[in-house]
C-alpha positions as a LaTeX table, in Angstrom:
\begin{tabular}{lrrr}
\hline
Residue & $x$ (\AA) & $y$ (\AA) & $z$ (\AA) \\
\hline
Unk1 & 74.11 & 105.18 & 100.76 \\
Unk2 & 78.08 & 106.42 & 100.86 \\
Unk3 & 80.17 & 104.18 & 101.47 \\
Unk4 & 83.16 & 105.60 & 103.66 \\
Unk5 & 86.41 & 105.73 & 101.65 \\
Unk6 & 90.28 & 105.99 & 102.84 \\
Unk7 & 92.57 & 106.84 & 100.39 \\
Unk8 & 95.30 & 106.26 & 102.41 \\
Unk9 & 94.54 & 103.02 & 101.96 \\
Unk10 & 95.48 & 102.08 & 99.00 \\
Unk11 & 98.79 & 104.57 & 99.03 \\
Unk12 & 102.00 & 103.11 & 99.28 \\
Unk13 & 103.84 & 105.64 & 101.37 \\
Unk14 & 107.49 & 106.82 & 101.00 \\
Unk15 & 110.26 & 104.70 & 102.23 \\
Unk16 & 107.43 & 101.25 & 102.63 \\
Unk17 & 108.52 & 97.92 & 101.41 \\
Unk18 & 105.57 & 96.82 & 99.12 \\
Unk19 & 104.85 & 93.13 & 99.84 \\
Unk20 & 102.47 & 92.18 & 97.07 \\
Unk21 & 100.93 & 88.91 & 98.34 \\
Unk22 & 99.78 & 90.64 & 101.64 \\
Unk23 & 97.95 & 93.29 & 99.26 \\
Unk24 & 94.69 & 92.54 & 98.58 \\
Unk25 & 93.68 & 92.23 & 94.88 \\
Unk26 & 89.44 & 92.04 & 96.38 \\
Unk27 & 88.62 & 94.70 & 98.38 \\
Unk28 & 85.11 & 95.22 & 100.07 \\
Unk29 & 82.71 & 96.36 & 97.75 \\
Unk30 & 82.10 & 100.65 & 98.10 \\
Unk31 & 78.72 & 99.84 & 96.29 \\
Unk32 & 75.84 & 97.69 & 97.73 \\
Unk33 & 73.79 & 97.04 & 94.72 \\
Unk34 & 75.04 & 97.40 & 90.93 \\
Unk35 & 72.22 & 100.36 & 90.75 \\
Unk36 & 73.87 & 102.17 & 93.82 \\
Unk37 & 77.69 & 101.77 & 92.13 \\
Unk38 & 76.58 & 102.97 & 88.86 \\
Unk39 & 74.90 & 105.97 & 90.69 \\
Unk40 & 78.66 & 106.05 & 92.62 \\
Unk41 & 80.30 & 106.52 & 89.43 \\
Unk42 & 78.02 & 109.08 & 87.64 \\
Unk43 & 78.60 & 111.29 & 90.60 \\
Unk44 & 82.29 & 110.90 & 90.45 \\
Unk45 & 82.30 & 111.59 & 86.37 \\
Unk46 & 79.87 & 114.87 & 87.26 \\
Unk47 & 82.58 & 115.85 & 90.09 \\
Unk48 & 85.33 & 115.03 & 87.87 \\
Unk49 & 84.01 & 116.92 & 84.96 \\
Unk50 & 83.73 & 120.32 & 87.29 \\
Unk51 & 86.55 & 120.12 & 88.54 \\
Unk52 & 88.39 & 119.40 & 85.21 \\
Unk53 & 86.89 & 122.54 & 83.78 \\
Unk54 & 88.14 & 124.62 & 86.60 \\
Unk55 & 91.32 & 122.87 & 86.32 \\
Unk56 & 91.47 & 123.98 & 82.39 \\
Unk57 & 90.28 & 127.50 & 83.34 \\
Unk58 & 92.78 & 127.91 & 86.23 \\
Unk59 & 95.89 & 126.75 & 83.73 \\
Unk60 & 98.55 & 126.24 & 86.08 \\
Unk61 & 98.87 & 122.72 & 86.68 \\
Unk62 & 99.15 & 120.21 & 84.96 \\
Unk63 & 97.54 & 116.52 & 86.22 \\
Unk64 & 99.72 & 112.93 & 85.02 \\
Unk65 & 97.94 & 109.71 & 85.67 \\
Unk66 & 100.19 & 106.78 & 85.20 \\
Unk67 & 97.97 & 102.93 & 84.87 \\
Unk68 & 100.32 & 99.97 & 85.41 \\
Unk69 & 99.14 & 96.57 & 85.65 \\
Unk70 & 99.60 & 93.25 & 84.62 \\
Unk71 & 97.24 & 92.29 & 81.03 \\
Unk72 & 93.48 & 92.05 & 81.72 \\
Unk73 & 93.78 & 93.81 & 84.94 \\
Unk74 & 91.22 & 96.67 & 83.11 \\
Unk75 & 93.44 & 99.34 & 82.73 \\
Unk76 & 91.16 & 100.50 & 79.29 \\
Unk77 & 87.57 & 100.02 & 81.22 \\
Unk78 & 88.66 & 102.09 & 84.14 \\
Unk79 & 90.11 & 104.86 & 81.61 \\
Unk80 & 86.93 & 104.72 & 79.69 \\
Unk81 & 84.57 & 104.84 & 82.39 \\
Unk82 & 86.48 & 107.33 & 84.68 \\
Unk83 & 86.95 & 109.97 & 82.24 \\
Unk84 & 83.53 & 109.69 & 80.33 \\
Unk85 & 82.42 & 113.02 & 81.21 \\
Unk86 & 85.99 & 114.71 & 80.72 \\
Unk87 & 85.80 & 117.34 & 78.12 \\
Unk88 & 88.52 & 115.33 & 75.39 \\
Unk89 & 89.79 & 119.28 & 74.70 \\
Unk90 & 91.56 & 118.70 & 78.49 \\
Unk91 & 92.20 & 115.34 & 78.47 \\
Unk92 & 95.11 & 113.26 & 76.40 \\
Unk93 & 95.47 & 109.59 & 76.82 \\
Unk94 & 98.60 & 108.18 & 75.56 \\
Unk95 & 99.64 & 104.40 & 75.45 \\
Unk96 & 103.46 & 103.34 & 75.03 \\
Unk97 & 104.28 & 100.30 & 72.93 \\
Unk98 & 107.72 & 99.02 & 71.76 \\
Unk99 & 110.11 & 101.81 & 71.18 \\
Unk100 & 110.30 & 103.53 & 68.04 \\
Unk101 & 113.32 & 103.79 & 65.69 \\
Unk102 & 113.79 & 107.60 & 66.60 \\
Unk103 & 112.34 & 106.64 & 70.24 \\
Unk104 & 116.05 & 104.31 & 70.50 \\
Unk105 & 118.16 & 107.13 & 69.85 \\
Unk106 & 117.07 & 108.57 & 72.88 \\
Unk107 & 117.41 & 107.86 & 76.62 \\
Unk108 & 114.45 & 105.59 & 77.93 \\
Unk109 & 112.46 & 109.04 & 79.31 \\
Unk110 & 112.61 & 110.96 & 76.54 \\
Unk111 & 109.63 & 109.98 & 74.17 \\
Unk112 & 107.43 & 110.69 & 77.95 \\
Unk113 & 108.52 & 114.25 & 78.04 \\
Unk114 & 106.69 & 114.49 & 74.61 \\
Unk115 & 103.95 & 113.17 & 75.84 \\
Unk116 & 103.25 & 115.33 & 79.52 \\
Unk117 & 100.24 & 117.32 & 79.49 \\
Unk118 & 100.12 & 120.96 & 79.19 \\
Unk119 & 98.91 & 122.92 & 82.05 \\
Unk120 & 94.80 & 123.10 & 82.48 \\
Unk121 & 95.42 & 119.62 & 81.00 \\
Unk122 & 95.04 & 116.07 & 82.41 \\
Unk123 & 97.58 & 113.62 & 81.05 \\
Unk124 & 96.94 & 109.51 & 81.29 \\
Unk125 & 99.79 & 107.51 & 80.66 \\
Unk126 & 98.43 & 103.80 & 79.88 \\
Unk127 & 101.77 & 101.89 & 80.56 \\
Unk128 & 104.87 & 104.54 & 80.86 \\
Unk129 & 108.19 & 104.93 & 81.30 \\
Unk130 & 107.76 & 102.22 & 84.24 \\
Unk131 & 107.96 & 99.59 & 81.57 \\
Unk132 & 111.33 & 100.12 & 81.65 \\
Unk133 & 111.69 & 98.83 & 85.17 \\
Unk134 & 108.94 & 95.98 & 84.82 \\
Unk135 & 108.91 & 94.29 & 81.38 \\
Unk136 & 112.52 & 95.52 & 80.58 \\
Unk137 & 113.82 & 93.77 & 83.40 \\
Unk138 & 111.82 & 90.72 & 83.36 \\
Unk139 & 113.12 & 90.61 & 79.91 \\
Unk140 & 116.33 & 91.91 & 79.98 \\
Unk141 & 117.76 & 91.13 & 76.63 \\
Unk142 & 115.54 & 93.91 & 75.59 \\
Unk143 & 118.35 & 96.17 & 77.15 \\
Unk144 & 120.43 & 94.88 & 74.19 \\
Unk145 & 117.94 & 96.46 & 71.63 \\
Unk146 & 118.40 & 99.88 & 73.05 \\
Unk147 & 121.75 & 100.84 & 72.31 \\
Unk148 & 123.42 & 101.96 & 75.54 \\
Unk149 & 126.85 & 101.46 & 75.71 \\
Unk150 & 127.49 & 97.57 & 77.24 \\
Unk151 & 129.02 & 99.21 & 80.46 \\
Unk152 & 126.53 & 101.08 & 81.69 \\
Unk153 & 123.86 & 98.15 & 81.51 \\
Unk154 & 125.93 & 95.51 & 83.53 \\
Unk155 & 124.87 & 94.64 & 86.85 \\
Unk156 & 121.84 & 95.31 & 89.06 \\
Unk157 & 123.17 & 98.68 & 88.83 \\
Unk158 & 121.19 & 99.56 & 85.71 \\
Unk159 & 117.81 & 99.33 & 87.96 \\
Unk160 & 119.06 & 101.32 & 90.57 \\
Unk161 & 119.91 & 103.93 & 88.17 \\
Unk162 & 116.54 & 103.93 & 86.35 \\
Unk163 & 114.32 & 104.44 & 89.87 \\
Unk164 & 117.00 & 107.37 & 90.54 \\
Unk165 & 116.06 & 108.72 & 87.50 \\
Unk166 & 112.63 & 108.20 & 87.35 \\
Unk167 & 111.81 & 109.63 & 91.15 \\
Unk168 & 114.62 & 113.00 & 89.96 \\
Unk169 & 112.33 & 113.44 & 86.99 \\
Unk170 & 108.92 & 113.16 & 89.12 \\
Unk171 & 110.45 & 115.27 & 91.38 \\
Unk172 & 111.39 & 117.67 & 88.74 \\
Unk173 & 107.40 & 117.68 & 87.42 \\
Unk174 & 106.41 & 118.56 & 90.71 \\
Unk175 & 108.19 & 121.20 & 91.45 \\
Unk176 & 107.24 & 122.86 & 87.94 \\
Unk177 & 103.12 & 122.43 & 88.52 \\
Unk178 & 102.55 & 118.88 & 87.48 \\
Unk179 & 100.63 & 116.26 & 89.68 \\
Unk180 & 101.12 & 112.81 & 89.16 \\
Unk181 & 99.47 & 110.26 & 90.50 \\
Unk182 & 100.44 & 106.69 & 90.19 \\
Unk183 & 97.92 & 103.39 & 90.27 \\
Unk184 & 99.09 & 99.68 & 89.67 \\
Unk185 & 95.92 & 97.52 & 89.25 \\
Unk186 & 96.36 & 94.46 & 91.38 \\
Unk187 & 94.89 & 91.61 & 89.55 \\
Unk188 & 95.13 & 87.79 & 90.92 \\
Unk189 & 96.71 & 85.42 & 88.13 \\
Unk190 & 93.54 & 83.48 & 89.09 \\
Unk191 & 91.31 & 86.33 & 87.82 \\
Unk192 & 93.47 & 87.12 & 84.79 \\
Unk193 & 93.00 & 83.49 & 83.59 \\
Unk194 & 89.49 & 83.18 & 83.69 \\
Unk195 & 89.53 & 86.91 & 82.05 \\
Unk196 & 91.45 & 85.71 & 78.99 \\
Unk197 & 88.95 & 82.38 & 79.08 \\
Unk198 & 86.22 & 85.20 & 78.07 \\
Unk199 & 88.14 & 87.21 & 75.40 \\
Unk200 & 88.96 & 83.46 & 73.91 \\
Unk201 & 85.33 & 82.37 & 74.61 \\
Unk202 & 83.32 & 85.51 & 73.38 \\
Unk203 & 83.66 & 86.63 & 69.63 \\
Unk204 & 83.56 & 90.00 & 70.08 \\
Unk205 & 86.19 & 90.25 & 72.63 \\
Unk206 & 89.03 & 87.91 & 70.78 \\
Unk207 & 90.35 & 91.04 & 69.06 \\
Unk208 & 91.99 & 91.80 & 73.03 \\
Unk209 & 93.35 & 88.89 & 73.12 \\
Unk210 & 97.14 & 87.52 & 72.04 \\
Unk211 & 99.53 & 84.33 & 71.99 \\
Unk212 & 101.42 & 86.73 & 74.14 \\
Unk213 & 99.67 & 87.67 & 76.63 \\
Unk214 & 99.73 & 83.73 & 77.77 \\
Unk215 & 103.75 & 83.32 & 77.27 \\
Unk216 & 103.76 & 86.41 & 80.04 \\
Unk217 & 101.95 & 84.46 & 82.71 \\
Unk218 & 105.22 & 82.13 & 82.30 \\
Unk219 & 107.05 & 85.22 & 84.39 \\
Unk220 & 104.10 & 86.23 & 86.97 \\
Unk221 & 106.37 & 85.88 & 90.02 \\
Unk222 & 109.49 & 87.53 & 88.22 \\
Unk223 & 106.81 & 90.73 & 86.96 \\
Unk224 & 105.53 & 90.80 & 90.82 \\
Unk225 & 109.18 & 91.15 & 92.17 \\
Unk226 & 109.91 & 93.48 & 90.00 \\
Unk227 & 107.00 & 95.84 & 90.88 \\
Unk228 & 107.20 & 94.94 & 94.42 \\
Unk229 & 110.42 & 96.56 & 94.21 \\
Unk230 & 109.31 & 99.62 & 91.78 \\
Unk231 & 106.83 & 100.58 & 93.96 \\
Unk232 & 109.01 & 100.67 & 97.00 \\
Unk233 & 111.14 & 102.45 & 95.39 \\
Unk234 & 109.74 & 105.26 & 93.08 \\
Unk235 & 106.27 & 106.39 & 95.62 \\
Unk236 & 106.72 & 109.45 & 97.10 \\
Unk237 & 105.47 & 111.94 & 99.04 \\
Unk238 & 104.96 & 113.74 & 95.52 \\
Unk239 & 104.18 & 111.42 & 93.45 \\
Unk240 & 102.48 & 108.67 & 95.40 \\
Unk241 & 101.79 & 104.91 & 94.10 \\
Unk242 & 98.29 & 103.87 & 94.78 \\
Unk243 & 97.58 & 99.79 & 94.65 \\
Unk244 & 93.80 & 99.49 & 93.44 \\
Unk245 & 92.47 & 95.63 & 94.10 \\
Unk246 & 91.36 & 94.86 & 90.42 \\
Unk247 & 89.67 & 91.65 & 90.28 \\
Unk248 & 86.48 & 93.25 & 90.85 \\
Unk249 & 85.78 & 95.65 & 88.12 \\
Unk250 & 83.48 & 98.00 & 89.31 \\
Unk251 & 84.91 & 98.24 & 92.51 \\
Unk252 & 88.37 & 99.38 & 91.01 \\
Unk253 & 86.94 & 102.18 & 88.96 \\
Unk254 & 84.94 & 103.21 & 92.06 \\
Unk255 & 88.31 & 103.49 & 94.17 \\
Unk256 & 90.37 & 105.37 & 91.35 \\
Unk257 & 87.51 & 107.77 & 90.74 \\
Unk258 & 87.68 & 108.40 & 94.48 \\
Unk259 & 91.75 & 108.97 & 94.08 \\
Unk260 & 91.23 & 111.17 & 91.51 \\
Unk261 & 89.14 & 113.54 & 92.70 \\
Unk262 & 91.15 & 113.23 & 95.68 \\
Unk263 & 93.83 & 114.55 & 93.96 \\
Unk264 & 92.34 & 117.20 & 92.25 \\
Unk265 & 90.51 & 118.57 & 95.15 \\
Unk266 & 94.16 & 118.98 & 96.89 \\
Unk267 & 94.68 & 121.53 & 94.30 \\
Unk268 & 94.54 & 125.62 & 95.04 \\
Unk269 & 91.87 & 125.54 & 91.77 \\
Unk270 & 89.75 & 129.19 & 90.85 \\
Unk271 & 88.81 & 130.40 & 87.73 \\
Unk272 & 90.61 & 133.34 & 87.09 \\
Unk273 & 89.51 & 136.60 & 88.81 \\
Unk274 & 89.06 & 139.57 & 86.39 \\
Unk275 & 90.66 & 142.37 & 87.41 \\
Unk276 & 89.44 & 145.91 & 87.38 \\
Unk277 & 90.52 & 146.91 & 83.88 \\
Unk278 & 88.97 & 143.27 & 82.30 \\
Unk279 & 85.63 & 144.29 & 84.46 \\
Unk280 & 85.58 & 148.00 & 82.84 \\
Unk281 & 86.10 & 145.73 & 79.31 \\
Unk282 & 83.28 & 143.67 & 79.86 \\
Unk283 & 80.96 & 146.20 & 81.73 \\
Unk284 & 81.47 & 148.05 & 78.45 \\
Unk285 & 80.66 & 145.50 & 75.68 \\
Unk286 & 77.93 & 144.24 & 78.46 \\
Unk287 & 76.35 & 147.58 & 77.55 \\
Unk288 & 76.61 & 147.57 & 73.79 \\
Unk289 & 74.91 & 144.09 & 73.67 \\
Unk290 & 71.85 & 145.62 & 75.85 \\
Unk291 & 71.74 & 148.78 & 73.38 \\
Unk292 & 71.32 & 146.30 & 70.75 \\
Unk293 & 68.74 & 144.92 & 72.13 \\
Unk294 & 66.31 & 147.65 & 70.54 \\
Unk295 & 67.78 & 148.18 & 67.27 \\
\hline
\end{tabular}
């Protein structure tokens, strides 16, 4: 049985003012037994995996998915599971940590442009350039580490600035073939504590777990201001924000499958037509193979 799906949703739409506690963060299930959402997701991962080897055939886009969430939320499952059946020749999956030395010397964008995908490629950015809007300015002495000059960081101005830059640059990546699609995994600080109760409680999951990830829960309602306001400010019509509810796992990678392949199916995709020259080419070495054939 299909559940009925609305992507629209889940999309925060241009010019709305995102109001995180009236977003859900438990959404009704799309699966009614764990056998019929596992069947779900295989589907989605077969869908996904034609679609991305059109996509790579075709070679003029270029697909960005950007994961932001709180820690714990499942950013890595959903990854994992979503993109099983993506051929990894396609498919890049980058994660951005503290800056590098190099990385400082540079405005806060510039180690993403390294990292866009190609065109016939999908890109995953786990965290992005959005950090700089969330844990930078939950944390703003961090501003001090990256060298700008001390008048151009004073203020509320600085924030401003950033989204301004941020939506130009989308904007920019649109208009040269790339699709980017945005998700922010909406995980209760309920669900995130009894989350990091397992990783403490079960061996084999303590290597996910840090000191720090605890000292962050200090600033919940400072990290959901700030992406209340970064995703009122920075979805477009272009590059749209989608909130996922994330306290129920398989749920979440059920809904950002479905976005996805939403957004893929949006795209004018073909594998390339030969033309009448590259049909002559292979009519001719079609007919040397079958002359073979009796040798």
């Amino acid at each position: 049985m299909q559940m009925s799906f609305d992507h629209n949703a889940f999309r925060v739409h241009e010019g709305e003012k995102v109001n995180l506690s009236k977003r859900p963060t438990f959404a009704d299930p799309l699966y009614s037994s764990k056998t019929h959402c596992k069947d779900m997701l295989a589907e989605h991962v077969e869908q996904l995996s034609k679609l991305q080897d059109i996509h790579y055939a075709d070679n003029r886009y270029s697909v960005l998915l950007v994961f932001q969430a709180m820690d714990a939320a499942g950013k890595d499952s959903i990854i994992r599971h979503v993109m099983s059946g993506v051929n990894p020749q396609g498919c890049q999956v980058f994660s951005f940590k503290h800056p590098s030395a190099e990385e400082l010397e540079h405005d806060f964008l510039w180690r993403s442009y390294l990292c866009l995908p190609e065109r016939g490629r999908i890109g995953i950015f786990n965290r992005s350039y959005y950090e700089e809007v969330l844990i930078v300015r939950v944390h703003p002495e961090i501003l001090n580490g990256q060298r700008i000059p001390h008048e151009l960081i004073n203020g509320e101005k600085v924030w401003s600035n950033r989204y301004e830059s941020i939506v130009d640059m989308e904007h920019h990546l649109h208009r040269n073939g790339t699709r980017i699609v945005k998700f922010f995994l909406h995980l209760s600080r309920e669900e995130q504590r009894k989350r990091f109760l397992e990783r403490i409680d079960e061996p084999s999951k303590n290597w996910k777990f840090s000191v720090s990830d605890v000292e962050e829960r200090k600033y919940w309602k400072e990290y959901m201001a700030a992406y209340e306001e970064c995703l009122s400010l920075t979805s477009t019509k272009h590059a749209p924000w989608y909130i996922v509810p994330a306290d129920d796992k398989a749920n979440a990678r059920l809904i950002v499958s479905h976005l996805i392949l939403h957004a893929l199916s949006e795209l004018s995709l073909s594998y390339p037509a030969a033309d009448e020259q590259r049909k002559k080419e292979l009519a001719d070495i079609r007919q040397k193979l079958m002359e073979e054939k009796g040798e």
